[in-house]
N, C-alpha and C positions, 0 to 999 in steps of 0.2 A: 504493500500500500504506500511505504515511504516512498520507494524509488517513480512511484506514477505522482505524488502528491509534487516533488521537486519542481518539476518542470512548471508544472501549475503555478508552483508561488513565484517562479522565477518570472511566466509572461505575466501573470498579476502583476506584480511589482513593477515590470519595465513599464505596463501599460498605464498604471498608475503614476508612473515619474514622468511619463511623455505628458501625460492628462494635467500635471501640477505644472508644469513647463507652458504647455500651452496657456495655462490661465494665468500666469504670470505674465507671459506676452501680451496677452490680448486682451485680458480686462486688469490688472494690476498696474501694467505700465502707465497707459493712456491716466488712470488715477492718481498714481503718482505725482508724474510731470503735469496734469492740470487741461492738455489737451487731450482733443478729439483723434484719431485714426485717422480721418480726410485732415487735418491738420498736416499731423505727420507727414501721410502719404505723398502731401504738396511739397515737401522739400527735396522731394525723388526726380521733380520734372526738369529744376534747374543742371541737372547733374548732365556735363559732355562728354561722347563717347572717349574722345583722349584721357579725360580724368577719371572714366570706369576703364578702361586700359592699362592705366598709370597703377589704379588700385591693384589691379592684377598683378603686375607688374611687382608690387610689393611684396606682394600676396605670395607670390613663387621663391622669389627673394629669402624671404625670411625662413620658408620651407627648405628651401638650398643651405641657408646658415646649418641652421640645425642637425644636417647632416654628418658635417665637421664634429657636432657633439658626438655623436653616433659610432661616426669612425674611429673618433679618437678612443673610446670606451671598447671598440671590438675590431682590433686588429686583423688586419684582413680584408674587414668590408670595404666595400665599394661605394661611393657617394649617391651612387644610381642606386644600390640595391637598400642601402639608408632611406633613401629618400622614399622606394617601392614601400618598405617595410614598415616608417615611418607614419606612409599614408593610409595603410593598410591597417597598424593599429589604432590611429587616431581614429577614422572611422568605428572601427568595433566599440573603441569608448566611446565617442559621441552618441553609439545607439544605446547603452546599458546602461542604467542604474550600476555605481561602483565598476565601472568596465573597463577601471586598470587592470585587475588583477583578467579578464578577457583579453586584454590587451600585450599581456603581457607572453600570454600564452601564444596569441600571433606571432612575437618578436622569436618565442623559440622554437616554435613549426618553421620559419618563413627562415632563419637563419641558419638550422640546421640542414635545411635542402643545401645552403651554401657550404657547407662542409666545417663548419664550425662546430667545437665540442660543445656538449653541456654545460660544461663549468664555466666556457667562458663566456658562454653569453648568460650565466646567469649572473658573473661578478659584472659583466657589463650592463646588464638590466640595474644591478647593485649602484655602481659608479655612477651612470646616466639619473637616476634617480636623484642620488644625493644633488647631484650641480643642478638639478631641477630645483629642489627641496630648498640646496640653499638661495636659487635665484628668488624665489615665493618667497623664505623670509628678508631678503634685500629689496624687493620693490616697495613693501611700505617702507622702508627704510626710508628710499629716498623718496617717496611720494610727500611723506610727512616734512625732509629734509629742503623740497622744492618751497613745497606752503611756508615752510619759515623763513628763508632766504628770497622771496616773491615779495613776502609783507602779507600773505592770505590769510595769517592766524591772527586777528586784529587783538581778541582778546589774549593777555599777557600769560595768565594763567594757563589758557588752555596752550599757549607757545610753549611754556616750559610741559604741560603733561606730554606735547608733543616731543617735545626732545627730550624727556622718563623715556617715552615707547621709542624712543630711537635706539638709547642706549640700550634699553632692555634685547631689542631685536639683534644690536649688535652682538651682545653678552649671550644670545641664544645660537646667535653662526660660530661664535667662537666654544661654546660647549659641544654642540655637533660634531667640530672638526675635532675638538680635545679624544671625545667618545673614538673615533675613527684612528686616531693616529696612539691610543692607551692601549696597550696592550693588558695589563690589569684590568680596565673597563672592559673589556672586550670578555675577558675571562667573567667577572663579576655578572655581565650579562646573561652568559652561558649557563654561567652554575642557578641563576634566576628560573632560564628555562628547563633547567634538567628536574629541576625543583616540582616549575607548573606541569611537567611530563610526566609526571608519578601517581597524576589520578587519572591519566589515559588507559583504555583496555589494555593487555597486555601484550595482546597481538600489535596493537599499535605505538605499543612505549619502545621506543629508542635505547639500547643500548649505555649501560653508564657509563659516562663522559661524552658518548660520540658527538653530542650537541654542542659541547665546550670544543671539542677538538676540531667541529665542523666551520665552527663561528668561528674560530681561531685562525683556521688556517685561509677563510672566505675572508676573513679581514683581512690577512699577511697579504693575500690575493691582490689584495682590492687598494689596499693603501701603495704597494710595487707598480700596480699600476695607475694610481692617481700622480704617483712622482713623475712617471715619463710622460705623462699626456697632460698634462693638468694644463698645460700653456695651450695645447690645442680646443682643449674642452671647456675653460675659461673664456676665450675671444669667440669659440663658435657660438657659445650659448649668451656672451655679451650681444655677438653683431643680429642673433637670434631676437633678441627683448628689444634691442634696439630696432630692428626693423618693423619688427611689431608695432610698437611706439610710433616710429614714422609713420605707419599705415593710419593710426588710432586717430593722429594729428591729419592725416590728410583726410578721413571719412569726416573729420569735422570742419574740414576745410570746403568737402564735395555738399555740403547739406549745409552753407552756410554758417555756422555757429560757431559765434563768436567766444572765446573762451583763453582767458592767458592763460600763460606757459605754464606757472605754476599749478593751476587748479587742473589744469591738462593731465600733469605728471599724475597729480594724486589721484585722479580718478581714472585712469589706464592703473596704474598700480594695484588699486583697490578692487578694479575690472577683474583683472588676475588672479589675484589673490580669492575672489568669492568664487572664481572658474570651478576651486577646489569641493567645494558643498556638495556634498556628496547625495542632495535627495533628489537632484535631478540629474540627467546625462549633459557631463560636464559644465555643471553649474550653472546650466541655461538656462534665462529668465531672474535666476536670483542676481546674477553678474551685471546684468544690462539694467534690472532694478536701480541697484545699487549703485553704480555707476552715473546712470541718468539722474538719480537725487542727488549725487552729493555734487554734480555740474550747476543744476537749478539753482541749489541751497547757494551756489557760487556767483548765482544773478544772472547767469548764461539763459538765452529763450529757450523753455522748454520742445516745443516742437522741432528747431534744429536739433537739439542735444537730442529727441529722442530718435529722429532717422538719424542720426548720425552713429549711437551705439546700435541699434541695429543693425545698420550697412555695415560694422566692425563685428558683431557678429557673425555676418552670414558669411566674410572671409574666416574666422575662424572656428566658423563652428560649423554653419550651414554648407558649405561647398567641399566639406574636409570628406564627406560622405560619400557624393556622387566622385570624386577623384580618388576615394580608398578602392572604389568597390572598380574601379577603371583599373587600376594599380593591381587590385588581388586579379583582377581577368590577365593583365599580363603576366603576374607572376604566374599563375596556373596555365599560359602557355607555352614560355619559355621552360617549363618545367617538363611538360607533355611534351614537345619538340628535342629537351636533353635527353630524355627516356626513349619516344625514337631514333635517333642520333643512337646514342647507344646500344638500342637491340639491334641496329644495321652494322654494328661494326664485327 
């Protein structure tokens, strides 16, 4: 009865987070920001085909950065086969509720066709993660870092809470890395899980130590290769946010809306950052909320501010879909064509 009952809570669920998504969009937003839908809609008509070009342009751009992260974390790859793999997972998450851990499982199907072991692309899922992880907690960094150097935090009080949460954030990437590069912490971890392992069945409790030895030796893994690549996985995942950014700043440039540099940052930062909330497929709806209030609250007109988080949306959320599922067709035929290739030789 379990194994029929799974599936069921599983399309319950997706169908549920698409349904919470949708009303987020479509009647939450427009409330928010104060306007109508035909409002919004009218800042679509100004937009010329060079500057939906341009946006593309971006758009691919920033997908090409990223790749660089990719490579640098899995020796070997190929920037094309990053970029296949890349598209391929992001779509799977965009569709699921929680559809990292789907996604993840894409990255070692889709990498293992290329001949890569197990282990490395799991300390590469490891590595790729963490420069994710720490760029999330650097954007409010410096979103918060913009607003107070612009003059946006007029009250004095709330400037200094803002630079507490800066520090704090800071004090939080540098524990991260501490964690990662301790060998003691790492151990302390282990014996934690060996700990929580002791009221699993016994069919499925782990061996004692193998947890400590496994975490041990995935760290040793994982920290030998963040020494050699970290210059590459650092700039890709910078020119990566950064281009982001760029596109953020021109979707509000394509929809009119007026908005300084600083309130900009903070609300691209903050965009990202809610991308994480995990009750819809990849933060959608909660992101573009969020984002479009704290533009408003900044005196920006709502009706630009809101096509404009939306058209930043649909480059990264909306089109990431129809270009995975283009991306898995190629992969599943250069696949079928190596397999031919092969039985003819």
């Amino acid at each position: 009865m379990s194994t029929l009952r799974a599936p069921w809570v599983r399309i319950t669920a997706t169908a549920a987070s698409f349904a919470l998504a949708v009303t987020l969009i479509a009647v939450a937003l427009p409330e928010i920001v104060g306007v109508s839908w035909e409002t919004i809609a009218q800042q679509f008509t100004s937009m010329s085909v060079p500057m939906a070009l341009w946006l593309v342009v971006l758009w691919f751009a920033g997908l090409w950065a990223y790749t660089y992260v990719l490579t640098g974390s899995l020796p070997g790859l190929t920037n094309a086969q990053a970029l296949t793999m890349n598209a391929v997972g992001s779509a799977v998450s965009n569709l699921l509720p929680f559809g990292g851990a789907a996604g993840v499982a894409v990255t070692f199907a889709m990498a293992g066709t290329w001949g890569h072991r197990r282990r490395a692309i799991a300390i590469s899922t490891v590595v790729s993660g963490v420069w994710n992880m720490l760029s999330r907690l650097a954007l409010p960094a410096v979103g918060l870092l913009a607003l107070i150097v612009s003059g946006h935090l007029p009250d004095r009080r709330l400037t200094v809470a803002a630079g507490v949460a800066v520090g704090t954030l800071v004090a939080g990437l540098g524990v991260l890395v501490a964690v990662l590069v301790s060998d003691a912490a790492s151990r302390r971890i282990g014996g934690l899980l060996e700990r929580c392992a002791r009221v699993l069945p016994s069919r499925w409790r782990p061996a004692p130590g193998r947890i400590v030895d496994a975490l041990h030796k995935t760290r040793h893994d994982t920290v030998d290769l963040m020494r050699t690549a970290w210059l590459q996985l650092s700039l890709g995942m910078l020119a990566y946010l950064g281009l982001q950014g760029v596109l953020f700043w021109w979707c509000l440039e394509a929809t009119n809306a007026v908005v300084a540099f600083g309130p900009a940052v903070a609300a691209f930062a903050l965009g990202r950052l809610l991308t994480t909330a995990v009750i819809t497929p990849s933060g959608v709806g909660v992101s573009e909320n969020g984002t479009a209030a704290l533009l408003v609250a900044f005196g920006s007109a709502p009706g630009p501010v809101a096509a404009a988080v939306l058209l930043f949306s649909f480059f990264t959320y909306a089109i990431e879909i129809p270009f995975g599922g283009v991306a898995w067709l190629a992969w599943l035929g250069a696949r079928r064509r190596g397999r031919l290739a092969a039985a003819q030789r």
